[in-house]
C-alpha positions in Angstrom: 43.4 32.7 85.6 46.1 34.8 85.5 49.1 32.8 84.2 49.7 30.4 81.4 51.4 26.7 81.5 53.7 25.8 78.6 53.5 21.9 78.3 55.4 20.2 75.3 53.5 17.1 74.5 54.7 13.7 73.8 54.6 14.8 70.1 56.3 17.6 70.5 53.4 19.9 70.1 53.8 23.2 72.3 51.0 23.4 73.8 49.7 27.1 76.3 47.0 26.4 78.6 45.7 28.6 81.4 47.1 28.3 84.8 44.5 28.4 87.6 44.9 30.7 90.4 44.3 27.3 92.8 46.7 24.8 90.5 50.2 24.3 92.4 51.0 21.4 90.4 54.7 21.4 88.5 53.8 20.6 84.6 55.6 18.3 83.3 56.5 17.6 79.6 56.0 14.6 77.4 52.4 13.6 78.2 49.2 13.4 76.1 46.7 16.6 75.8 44.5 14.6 78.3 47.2 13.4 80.6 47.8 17.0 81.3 45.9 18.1 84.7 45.6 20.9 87.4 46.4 20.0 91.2 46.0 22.3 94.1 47.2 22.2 97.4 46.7 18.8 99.3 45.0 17.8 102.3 45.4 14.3 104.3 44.3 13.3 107.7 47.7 12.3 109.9 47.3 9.7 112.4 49.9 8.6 114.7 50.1 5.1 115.5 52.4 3.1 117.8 54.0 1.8 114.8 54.4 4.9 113.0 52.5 8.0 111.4 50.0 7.6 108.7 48.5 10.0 106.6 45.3 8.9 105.0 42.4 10.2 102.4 44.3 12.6 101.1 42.2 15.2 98.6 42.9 18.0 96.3 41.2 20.1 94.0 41.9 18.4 90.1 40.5 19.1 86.8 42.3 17.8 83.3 41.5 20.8 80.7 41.9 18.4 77.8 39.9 15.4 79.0 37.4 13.8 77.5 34.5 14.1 79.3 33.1 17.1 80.5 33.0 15.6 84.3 37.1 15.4 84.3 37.4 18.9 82.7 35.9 21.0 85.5 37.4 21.0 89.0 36.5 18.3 91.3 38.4 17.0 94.5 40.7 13.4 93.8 40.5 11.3 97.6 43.0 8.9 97.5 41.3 6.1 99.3 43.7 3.5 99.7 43.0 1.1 96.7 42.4 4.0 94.3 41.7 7.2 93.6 37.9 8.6 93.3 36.9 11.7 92.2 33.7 13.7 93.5 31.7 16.3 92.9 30.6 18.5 95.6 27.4 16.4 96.3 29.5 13.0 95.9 32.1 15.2 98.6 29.2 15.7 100.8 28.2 11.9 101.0 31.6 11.1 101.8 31.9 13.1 104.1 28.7 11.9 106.1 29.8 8.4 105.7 33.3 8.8 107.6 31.1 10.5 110.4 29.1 7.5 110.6 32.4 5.2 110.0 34.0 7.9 113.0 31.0 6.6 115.3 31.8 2.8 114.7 35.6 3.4 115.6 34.5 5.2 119.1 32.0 1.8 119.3 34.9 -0.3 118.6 36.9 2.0 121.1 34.1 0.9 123.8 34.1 -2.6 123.4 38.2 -2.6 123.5 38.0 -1.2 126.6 35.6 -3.8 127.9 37.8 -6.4 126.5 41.4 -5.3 127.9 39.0 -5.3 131.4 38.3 -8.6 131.2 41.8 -9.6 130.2 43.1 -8.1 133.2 41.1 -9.7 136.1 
């Protein structure tokens, strides 16, 4: 860490906090102590679709130095998944991971029997 972050808080505190090499993030003013986080660079998974492009699950490294738990104070990686946000450690990563390869095998499945069904269709 090799810079510092100067965020005025909501109560007009001052408040220097160091800047992680990895944290690309703009700080802005005005927050709590435990609003304040660190965001490094996103990644997302584009689709294009007939009706457009899509970007989906995208993931960054976060942490919130001021939080209150000591979970949400180191770095783990925010997915946006649609509905929410989740945030995972490297294991929880890992699982997720594994399950969108198993969720990438029922899409080729689905893939297979669209096929068989467009065939049909047509005679």
């Amino acid at each position: 860490m090799s810079r510092l972050a100067n965020v005025r808080l909501n109560n007009g505190e001052l408040v220097s906090l160091p800047e992680p090499n990895w944290c690309v993030f703009q700080h802005h003013d005005g927050l709590h102590a435990e609003d304040i986080f660190h965001e490094g660079p996103e990644t997302a998974f584009t689709v294009d679709a007939p009706n457009g492009r899509f970007e989906l699950l995208g993931a960054s490294v976060t942490a919130y130095p001021f939080a209150s738990t000591p979970a949400a104070r180191v770095p783990h990686v925010t997915v946006d998944l649609g509905s929410g946000f989740g945030s995972f450690d490297p294991a929880g990563l890992r699982d997720l991971a594994a399950g969108l390869v198993v969720h990438a095998g029922r899409l080729r499945d689905l893939a297979t029997v669209l096929e068989r069904l467009r065939a049909e269709a047509g005679r």
